[in-house]
VOBA-1610 file (N, C-alpha, C; in pm, whole numbers, padded with zeros to 5 digits, always signed):
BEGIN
Unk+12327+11237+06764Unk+12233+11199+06871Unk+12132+11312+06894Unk+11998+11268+06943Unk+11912+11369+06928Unk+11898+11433+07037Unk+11833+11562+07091Unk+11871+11590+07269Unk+11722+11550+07303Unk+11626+11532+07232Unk+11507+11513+07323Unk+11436+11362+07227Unk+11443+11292+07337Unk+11340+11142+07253Unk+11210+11142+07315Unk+11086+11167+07237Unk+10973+11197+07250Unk+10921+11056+07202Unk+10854+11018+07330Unk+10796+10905+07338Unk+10598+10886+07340Unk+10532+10836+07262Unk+10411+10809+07236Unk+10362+10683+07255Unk+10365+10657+07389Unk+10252+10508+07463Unk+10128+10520+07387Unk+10063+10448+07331Unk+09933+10431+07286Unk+09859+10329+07329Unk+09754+10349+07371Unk+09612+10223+07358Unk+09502+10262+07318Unk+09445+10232+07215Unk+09298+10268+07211Unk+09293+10368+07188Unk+09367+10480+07097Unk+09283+10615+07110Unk+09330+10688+06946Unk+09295+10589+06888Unk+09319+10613+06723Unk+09235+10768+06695Unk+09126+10804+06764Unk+09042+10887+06731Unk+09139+11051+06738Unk+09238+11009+06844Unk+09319+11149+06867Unk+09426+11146+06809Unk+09509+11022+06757Unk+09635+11024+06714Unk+09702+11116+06623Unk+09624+11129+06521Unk+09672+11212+06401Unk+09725+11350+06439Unk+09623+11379+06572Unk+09626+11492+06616Unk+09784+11506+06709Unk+09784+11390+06773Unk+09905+11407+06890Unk+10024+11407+06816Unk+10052+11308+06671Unk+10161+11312+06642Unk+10199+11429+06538Unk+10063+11496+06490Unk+10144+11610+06405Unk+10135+11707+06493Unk+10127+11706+06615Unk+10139+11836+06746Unk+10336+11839+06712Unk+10349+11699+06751Unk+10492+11648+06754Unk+10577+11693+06650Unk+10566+11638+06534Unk+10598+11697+06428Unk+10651+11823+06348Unk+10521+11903+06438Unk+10503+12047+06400Unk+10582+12102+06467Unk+10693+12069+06598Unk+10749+12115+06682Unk+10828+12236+06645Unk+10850+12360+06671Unk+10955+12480+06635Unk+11100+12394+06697Unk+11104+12318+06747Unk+11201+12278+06806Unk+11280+12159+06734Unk+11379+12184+06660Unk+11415+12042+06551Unk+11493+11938+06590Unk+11579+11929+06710Unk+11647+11848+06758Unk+11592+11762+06850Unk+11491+11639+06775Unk+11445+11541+06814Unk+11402+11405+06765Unk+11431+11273+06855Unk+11379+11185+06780Unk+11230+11129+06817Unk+11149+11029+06706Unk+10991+11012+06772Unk+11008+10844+06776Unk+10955+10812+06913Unk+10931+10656+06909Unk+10773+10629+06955Unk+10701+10528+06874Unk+10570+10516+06873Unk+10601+10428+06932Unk+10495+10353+07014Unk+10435+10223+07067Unk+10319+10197+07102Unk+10274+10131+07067Unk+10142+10035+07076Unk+10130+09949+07182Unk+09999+09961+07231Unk+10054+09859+07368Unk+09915+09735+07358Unk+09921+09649+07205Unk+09829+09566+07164Unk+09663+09660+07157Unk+09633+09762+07075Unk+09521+09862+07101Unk+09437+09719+07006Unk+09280+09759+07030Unk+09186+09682+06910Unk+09147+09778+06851Unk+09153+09931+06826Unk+09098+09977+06746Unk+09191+09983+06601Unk+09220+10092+06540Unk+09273+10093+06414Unk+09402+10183+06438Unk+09481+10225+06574Unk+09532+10250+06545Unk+09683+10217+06491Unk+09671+10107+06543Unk+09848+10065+06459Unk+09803+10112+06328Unk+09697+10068+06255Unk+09707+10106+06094Unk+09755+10299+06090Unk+09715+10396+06180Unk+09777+10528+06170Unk+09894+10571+06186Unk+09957+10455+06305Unk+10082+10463+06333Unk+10137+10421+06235Unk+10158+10333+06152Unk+10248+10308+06012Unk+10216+10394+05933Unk+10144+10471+05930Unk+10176+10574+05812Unk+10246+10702+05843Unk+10291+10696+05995Unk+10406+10767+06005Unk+10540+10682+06018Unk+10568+10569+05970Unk+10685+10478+05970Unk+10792+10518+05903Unk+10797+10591+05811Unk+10895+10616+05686Unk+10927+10759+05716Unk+10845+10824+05818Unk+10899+11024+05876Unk+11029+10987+05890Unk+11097+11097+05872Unk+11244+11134+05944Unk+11260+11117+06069Unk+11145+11176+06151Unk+11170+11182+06300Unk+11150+11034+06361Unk+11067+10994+06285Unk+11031+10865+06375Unk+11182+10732+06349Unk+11183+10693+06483Unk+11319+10615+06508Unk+11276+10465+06536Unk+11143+10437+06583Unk+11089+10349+06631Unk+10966+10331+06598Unk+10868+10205+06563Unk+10754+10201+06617Unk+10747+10035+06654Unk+10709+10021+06749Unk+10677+09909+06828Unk+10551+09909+06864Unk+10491+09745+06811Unk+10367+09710+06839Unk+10407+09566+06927Unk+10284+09571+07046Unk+10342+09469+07147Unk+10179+09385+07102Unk+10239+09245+07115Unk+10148+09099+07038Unk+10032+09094+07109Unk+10078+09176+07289Unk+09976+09124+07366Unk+09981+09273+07480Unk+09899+09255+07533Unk+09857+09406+07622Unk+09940+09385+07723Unk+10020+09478+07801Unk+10106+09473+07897Unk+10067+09512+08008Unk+09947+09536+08047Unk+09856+09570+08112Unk+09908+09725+08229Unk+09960+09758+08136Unk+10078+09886+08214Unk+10120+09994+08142Unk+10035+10110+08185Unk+10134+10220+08091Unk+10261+10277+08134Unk+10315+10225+08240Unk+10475+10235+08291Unk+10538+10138+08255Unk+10480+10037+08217Unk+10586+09909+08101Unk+10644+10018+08008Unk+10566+10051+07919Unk+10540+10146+07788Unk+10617+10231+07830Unk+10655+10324+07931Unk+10725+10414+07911Unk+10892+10388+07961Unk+10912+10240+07992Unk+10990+10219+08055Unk+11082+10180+07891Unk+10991+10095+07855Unk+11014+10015+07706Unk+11104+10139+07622Unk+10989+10264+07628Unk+11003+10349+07559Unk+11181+10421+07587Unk+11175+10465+07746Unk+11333+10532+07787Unk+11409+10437+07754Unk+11419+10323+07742Unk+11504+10246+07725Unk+11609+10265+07562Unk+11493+10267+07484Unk+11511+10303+07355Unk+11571+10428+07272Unk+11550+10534+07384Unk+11583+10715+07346Unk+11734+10689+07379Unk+11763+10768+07279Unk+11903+10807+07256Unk+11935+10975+07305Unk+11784+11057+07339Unk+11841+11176+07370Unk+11876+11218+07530Unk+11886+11322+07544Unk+11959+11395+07718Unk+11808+11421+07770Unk+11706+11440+07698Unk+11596+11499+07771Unk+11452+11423+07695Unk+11389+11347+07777Unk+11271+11269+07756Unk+11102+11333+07766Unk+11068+11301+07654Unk+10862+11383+07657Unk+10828+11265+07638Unk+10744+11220+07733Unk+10613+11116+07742Unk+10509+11191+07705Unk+10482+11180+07525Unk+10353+11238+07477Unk+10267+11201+07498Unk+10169+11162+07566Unk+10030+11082+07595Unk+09995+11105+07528Unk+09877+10965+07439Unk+09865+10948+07300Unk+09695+11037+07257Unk+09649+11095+07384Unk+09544+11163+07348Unk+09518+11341+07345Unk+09625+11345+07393Unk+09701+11499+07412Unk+09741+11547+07276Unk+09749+11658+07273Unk+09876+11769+07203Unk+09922+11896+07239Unk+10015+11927+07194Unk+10102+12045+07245Unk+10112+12135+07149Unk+10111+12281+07164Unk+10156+12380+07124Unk+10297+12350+07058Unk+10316+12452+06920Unk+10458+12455+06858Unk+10558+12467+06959Unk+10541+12550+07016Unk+10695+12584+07129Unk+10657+12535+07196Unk+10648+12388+07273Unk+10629+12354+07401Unk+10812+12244+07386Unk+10827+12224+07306Unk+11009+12200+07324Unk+11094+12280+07342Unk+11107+12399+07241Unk+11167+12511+07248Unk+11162+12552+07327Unk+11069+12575+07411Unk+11092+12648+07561Unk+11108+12517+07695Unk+11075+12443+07668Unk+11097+12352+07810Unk+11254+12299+07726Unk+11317+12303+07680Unk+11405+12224+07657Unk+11550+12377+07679Unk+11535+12471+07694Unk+11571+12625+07719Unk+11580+12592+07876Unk+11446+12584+07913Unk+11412+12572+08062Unk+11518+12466+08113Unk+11522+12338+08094Unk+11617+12241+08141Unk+11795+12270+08110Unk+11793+12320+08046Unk+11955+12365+07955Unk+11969+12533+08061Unk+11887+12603+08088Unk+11927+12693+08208Unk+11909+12642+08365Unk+11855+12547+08371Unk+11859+12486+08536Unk+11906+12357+08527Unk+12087+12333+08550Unk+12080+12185+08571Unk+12074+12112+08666Unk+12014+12128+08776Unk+11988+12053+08898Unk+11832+12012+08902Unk+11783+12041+08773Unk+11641+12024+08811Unk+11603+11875+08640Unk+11537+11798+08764Unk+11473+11672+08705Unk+11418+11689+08574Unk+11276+11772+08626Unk+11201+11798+08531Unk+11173+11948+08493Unk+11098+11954+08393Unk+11037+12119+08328Unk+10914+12060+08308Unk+10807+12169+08377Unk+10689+12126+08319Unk+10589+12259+08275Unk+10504+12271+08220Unk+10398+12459+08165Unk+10320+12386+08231Unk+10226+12499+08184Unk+10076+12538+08223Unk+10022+12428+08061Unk+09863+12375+08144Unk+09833+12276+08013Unk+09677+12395+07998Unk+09612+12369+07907Unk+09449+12354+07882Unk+09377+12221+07914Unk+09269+12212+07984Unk+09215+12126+08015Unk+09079+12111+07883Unk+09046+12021+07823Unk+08966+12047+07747Unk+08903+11872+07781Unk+08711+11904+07775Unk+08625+11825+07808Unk+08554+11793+07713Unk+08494+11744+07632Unk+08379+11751+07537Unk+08250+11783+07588Unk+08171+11908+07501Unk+08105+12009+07565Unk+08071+12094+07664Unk+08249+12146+07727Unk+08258+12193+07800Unk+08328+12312+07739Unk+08371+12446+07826Unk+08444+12520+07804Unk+08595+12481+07829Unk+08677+12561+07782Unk+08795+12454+07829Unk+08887+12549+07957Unk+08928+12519+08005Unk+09006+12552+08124Unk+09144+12557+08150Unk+09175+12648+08255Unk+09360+12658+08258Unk+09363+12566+08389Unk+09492+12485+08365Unk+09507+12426+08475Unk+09560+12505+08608Unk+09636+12578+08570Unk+09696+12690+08703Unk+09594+12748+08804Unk+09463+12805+08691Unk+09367+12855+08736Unk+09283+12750+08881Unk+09293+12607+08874Unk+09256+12513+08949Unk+09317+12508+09076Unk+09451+12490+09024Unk+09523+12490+09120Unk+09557+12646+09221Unk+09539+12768+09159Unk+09589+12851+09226Unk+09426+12861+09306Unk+09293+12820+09273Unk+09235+12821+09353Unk+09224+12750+09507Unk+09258+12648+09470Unk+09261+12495+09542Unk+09391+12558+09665Unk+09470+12591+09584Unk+09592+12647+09694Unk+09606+12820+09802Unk+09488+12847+09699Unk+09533+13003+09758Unk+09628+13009+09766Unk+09736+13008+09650Unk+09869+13084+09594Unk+09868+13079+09438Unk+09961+13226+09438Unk+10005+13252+09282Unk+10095+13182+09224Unk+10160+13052+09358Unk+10257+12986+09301Unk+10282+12942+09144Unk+10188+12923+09106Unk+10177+12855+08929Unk+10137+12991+08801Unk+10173+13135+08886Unk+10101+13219+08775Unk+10271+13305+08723Unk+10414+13224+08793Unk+10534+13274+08726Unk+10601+13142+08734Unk+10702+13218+08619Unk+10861+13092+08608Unk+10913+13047+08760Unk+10961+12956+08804Unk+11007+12947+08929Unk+11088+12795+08903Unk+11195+12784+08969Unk+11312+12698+09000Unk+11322+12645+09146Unk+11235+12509+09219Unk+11237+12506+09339Unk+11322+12405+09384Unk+11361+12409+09484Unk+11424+12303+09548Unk+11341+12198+09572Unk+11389+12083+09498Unk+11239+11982+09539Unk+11160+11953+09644Unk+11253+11925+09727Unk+11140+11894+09860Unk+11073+12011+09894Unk+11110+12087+09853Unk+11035+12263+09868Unk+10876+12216+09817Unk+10951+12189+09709Unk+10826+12195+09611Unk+10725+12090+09654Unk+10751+11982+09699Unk+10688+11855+09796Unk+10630+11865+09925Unk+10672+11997+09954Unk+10586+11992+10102Unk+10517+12118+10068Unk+10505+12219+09947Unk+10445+12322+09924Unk+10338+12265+09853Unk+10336+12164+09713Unk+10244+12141+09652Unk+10189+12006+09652Unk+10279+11933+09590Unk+10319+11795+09540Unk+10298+11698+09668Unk+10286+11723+09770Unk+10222+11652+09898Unk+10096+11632+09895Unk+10029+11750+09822Unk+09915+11744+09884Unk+09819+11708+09743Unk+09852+11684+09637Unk+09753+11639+09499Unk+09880+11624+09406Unk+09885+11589+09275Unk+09947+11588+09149Unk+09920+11700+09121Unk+10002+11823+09130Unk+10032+11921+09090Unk+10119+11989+08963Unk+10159+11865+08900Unk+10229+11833+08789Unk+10158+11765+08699Unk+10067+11843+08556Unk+09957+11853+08521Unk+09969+11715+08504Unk+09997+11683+08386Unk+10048+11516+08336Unk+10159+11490+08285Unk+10169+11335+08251Unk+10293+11360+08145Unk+10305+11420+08020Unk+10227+11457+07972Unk+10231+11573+07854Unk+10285+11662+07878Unk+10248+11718+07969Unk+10355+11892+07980Unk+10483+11898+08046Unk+10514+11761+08090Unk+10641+11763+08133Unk+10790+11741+08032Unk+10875+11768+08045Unk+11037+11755+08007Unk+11124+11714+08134Unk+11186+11574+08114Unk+11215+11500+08191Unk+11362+11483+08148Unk+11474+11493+08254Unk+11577+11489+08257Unk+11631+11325+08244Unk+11683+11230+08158Unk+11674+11103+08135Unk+11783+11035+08249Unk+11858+11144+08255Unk+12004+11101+08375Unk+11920+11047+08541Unk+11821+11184+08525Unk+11717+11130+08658Unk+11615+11054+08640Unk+11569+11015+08545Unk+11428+10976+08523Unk+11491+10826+08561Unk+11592+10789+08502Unk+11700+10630+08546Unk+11711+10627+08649Unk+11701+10689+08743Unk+11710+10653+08917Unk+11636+10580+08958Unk+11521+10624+08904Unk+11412+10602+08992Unk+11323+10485+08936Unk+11410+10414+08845Unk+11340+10228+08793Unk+11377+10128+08892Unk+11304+10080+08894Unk+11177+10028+08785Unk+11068+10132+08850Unk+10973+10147+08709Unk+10822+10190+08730Unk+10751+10135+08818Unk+10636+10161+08889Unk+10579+10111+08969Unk+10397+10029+08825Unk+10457+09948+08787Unk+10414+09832+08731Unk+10234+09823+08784Unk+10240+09837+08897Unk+10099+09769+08954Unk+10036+09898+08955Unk+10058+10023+08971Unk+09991+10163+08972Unk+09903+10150+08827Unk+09769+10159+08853Unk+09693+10199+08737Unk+09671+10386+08764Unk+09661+10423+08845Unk+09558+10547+08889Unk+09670+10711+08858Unk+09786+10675+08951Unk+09866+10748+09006Unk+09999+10736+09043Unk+10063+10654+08912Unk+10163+10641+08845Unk+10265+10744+08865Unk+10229+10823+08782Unk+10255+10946+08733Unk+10316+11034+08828Unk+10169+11059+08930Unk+10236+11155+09066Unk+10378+11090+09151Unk+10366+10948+09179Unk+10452+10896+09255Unk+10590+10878+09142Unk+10571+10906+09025Unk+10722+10908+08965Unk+10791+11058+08945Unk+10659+11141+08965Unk+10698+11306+08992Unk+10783+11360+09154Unk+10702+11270+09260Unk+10776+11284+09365Unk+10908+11208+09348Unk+10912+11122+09307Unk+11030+11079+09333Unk+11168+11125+09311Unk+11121+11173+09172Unk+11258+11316+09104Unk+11297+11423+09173Unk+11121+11467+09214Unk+11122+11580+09333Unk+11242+11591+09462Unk+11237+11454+09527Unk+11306+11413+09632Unk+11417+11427+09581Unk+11523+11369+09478Unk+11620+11422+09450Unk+11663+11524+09365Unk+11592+11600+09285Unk+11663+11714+09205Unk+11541+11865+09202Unk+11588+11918+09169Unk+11467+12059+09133Unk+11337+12050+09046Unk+11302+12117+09086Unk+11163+12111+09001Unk+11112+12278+08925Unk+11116+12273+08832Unk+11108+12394+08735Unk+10964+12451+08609Unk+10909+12533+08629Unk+10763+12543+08627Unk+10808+12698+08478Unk+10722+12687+08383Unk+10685+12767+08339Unk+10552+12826+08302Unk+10493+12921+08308Unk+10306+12951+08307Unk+10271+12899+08209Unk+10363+12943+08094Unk+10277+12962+07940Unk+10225+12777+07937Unk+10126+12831+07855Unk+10012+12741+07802Unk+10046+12662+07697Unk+10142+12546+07703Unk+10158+12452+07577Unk+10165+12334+07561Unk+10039+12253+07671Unk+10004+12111+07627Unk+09823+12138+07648Unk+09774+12046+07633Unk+09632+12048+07608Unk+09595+11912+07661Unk+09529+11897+07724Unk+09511+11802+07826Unk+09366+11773+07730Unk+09341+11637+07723Unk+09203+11550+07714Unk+09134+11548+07769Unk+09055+11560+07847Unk+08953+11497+07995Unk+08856+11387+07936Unk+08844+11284+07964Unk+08733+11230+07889Unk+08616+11164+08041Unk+08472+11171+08018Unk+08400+11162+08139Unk+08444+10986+08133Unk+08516+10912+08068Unk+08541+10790+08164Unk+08684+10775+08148Unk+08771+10901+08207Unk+08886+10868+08233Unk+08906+10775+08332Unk+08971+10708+08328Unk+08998+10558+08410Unk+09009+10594+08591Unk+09116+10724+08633Unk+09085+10734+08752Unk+08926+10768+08830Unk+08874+10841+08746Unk+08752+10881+08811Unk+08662+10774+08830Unk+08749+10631+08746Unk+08634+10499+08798Unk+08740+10416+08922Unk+08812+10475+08979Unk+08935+10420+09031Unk+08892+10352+09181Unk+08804+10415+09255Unk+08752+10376+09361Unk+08827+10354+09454Unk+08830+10246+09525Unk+08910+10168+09591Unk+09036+10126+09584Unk+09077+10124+09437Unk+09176+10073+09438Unk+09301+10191+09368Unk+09238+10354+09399Unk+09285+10460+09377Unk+09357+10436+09523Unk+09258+10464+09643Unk+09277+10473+09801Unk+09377+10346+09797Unk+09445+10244+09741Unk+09513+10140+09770Unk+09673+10214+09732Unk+09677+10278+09638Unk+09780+10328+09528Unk+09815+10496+09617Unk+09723+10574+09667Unk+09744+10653+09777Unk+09837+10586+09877Unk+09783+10486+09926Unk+09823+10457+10089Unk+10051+10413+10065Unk+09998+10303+09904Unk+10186+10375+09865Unk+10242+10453+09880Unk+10180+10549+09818Unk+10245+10658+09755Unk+10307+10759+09929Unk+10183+10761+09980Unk+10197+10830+10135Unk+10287+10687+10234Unk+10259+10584+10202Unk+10376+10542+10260Unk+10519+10534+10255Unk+10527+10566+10103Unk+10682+10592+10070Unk+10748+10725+10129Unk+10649+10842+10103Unk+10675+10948+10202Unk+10686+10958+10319Unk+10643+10876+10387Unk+10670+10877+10542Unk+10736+10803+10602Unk+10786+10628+10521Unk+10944+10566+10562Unk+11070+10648+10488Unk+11052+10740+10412Unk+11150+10769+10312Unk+11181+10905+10381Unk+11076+11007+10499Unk+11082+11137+10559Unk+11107+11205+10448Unk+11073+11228+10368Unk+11063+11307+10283Unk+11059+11445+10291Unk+10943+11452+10385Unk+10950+11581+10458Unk+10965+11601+10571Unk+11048+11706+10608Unk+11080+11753+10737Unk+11015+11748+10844Unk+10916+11757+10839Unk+10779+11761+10946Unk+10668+11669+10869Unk+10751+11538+10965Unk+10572+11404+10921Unk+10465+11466+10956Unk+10447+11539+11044Unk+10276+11580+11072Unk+10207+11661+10917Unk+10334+11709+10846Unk+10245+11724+10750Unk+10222+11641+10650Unk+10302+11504+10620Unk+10198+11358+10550Unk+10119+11356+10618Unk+10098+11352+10775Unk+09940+11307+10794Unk+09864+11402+10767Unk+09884+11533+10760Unk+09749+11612+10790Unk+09760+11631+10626Unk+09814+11620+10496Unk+09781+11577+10348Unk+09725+11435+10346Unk+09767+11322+10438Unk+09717+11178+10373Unk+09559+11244+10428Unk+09524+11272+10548Unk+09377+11309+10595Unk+09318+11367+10502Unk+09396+11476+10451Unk+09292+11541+10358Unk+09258+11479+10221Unk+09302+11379+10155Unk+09332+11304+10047Unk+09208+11202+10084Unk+09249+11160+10197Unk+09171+11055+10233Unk+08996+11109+10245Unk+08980+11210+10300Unk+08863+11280+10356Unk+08786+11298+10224Unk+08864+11348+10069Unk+08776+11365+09967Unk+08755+11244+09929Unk+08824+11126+09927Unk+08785+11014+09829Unk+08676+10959+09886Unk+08674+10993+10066Unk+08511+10888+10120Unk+08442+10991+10094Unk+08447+11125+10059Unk+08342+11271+10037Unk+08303+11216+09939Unk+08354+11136+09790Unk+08322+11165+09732Unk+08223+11001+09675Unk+08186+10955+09764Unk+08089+10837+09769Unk+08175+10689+09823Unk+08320+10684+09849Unk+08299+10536+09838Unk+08303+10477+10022Unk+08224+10365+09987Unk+08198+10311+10136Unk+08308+10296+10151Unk+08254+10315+10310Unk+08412+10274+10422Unk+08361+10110+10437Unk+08423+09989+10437Unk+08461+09882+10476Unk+08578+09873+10551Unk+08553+09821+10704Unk+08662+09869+10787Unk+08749+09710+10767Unk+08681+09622+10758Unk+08727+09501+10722Unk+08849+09497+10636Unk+08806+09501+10480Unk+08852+09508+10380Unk+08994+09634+10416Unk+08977+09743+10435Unk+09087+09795+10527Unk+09180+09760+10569Unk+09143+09662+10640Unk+09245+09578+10762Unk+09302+09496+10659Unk+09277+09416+10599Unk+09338+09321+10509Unk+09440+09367+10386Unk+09399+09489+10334Unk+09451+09560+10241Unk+09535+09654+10263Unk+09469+09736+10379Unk+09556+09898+10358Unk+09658+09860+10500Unk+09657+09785+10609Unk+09687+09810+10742Unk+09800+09737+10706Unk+09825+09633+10583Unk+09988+09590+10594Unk+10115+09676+10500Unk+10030+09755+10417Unk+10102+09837+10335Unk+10154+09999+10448Unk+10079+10022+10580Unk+10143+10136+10647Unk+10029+10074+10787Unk+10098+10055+10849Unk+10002+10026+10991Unk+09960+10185+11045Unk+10046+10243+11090Unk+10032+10370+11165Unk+09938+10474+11061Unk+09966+10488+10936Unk+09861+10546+10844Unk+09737+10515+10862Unk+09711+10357+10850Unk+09565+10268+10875Unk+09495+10319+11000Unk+09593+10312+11063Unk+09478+10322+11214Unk+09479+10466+11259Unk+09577+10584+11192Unk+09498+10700+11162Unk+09383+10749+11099Unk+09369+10651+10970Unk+09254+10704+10906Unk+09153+10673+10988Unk+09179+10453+11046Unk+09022+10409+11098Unk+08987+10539+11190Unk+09080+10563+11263Unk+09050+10620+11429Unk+08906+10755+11340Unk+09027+10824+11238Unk+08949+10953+11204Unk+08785+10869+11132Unk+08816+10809+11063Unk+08665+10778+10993Unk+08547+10754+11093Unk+08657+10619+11220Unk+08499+10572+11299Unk+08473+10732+11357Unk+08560+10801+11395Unk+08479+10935+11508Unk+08379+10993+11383Unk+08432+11000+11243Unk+08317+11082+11139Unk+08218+11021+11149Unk+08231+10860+11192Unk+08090+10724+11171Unk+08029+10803+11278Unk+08098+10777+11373Unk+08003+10810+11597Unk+07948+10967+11576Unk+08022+11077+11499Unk+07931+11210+11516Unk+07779+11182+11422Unk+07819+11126+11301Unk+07698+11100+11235Unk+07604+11026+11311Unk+07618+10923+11401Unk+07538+10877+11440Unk+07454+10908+11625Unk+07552+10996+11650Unk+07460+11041+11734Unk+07461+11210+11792Unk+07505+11276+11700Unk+07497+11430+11672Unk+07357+11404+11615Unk+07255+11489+11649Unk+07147+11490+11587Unk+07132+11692+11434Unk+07094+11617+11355Unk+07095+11705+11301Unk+07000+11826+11304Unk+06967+11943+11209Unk+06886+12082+11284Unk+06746+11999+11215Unk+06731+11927+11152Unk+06589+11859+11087Unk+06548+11792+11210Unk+06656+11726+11309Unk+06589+11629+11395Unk+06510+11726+11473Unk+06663+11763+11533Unk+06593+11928+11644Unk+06456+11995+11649Unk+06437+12007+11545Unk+06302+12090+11488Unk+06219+12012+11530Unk+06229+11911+11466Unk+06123+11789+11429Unk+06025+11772+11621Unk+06178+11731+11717Unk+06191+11735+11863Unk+06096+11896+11897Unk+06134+11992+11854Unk+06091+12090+11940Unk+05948+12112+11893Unk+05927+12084+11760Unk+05833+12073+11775Unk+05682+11956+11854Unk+05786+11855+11837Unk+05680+11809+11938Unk+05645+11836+12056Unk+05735+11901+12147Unk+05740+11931+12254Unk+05669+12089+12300Unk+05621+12094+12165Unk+05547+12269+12140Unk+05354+12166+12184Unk+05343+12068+12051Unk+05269+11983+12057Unk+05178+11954+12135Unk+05305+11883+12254Unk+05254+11833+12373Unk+05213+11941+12482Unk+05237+12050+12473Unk+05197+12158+12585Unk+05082+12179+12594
//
């Protein structure tokens, strides 16, 4: 039996494959099996995926007839299938450094109370420079939390980081404990956006969470990654995620879900999308009432200062007329 089953969800991204699965391949780490899946792509990549059919490592490849419209089908499909103690959801546009098993799989085999192991990734953009993810985050946080090894108690780690953004780069850099990753099924099926984070808290809540710096996944960015077109129906998949935290008390002190859902909430209307107070009511107010009518309360007072705080352009504008008229 193998100790780690490394799993590869695919749609659509034949252009990176070659790359993700000989990341895999190349592993310093030899005690593993590989299961491909296809989740009905139209480009060419099933034709790449069969020409790794006949590897040693590979145990599986599954092509589905029709789109499952879910990349937590896919990974559910996928755990189902692993035969090892410790699970990698390779995202099919990613790759990893040689030792990124060898050492997260060290990491999990010295902490057994902890869910997951996850590093430090590279963020890489097309025609951009590429970036450390720690570096983001230790700004964003004002802490060194992410610049050493550390072993936290989860909810530690949930009301320090993981409350307040996906602080757990992706599923690429993670190593997932399969004993825990089974708790917490079924997948949340309807999540397009933020999947991911809400299956990170959830481990969080029951087992440790275990961090190493070094640099050994490589993150994709592409300018139409799917959340950044997420809009509305990102803020729908939030209001879950913060509602599960706050019937579930997760953390010790609810005032701090609200004062993270506020701040969560505060960038997504920062960052262009209209408030519809309507649409609100119908959508967000039956999934958490008391959340809803925190945000309305906070948004209409942001609506009432905008609208009758006058700004220093008006002021001027005023004093000067009143220079004018003398």
């Amino acid at each position: 039996m193998p100790k780690v089953s490394v799993i590869v969800p695919n749609y659509n991204h034949a252009p990176f494959l070659k790359q993700r699965i000989d990341s895999i391949l190349d592993q310093t780490y030899p005690d593993f099996e590989l299961i491909l899946l296809d989740d009905c792509s139209s480009d060419h990549s099933q034709e790449i995926l069969n020409t790794y059919r006949h590897h040693p490592k590979v145990t599986q490849i599954i092509f589905n007839e029709t789109n499952s419209g879910s990349t937590f089908r896919q990974w559910e499909k996928g755990i189902a299938l692993a035969k090892g103690e410790y699970i990698w959801i390779a995202e099919s546009d990613d790759w990893a450094e040689p030792e990124f098993l060898s050492t997260l799989t060290h990491v999990l085999d010295k902490q057994p109370t902890a869910g997951l192991a996850y590093c430090d990734s590279k963020i890489h953009i097309e025609g951009e420079k590429a970036t450390i993810f720690a570096a983001y985050k230790t700004g964003k946080f004002n802490s060194d939390h992410w610049q050493k090894d550390y072993c936290w108690e989860g909810n530690k780690e949930i009301e320090r980081a993981l409350l307040w953004d996906c602080t757990i780069n992706n599923a690429s850099a993670v190593l997932l404990r399969k004993s825990i990753l089974e708790t917490i099924f079924p997948f949340p099926y309807a999540f397009r956006f933020s999947g991911d984070w809400y299956c990170f808290l959830r481990i969080a809540a029951i087992s440790s969470i275990a961090y190493t710096p070094q640099l050994l996944s490589n993150y994709r960015g592409h300018t139409s990654n799917v959340s950044k077109k997420a809009g509305y129906d990102y803020l729908v998949e939030l209001f879950y995620i913060y509602n599960w935290l706050w019937n579930n008390k997760i953390v010790s002190d609810q005032q701090l879900i609200i004062k993270a859902f506020h701040a969560y909430v505060s960038d997504i209307y920062a960052s262009g999308l209209p408030w519809e107070p309507l649409r609100d009511f119908k959508q967000l107010r039956p999934i958490n009432h008391f959340l809803y009518n925190k945000m309305t309360i906070k948004l209409l007072r942001r609506k009432l200062r905008r609208c009758f705080i006058k700004t220093p352009a008006t002021k001027t504008r005023s004093n000067t007329n009143k220079l004018d008229n003398k």
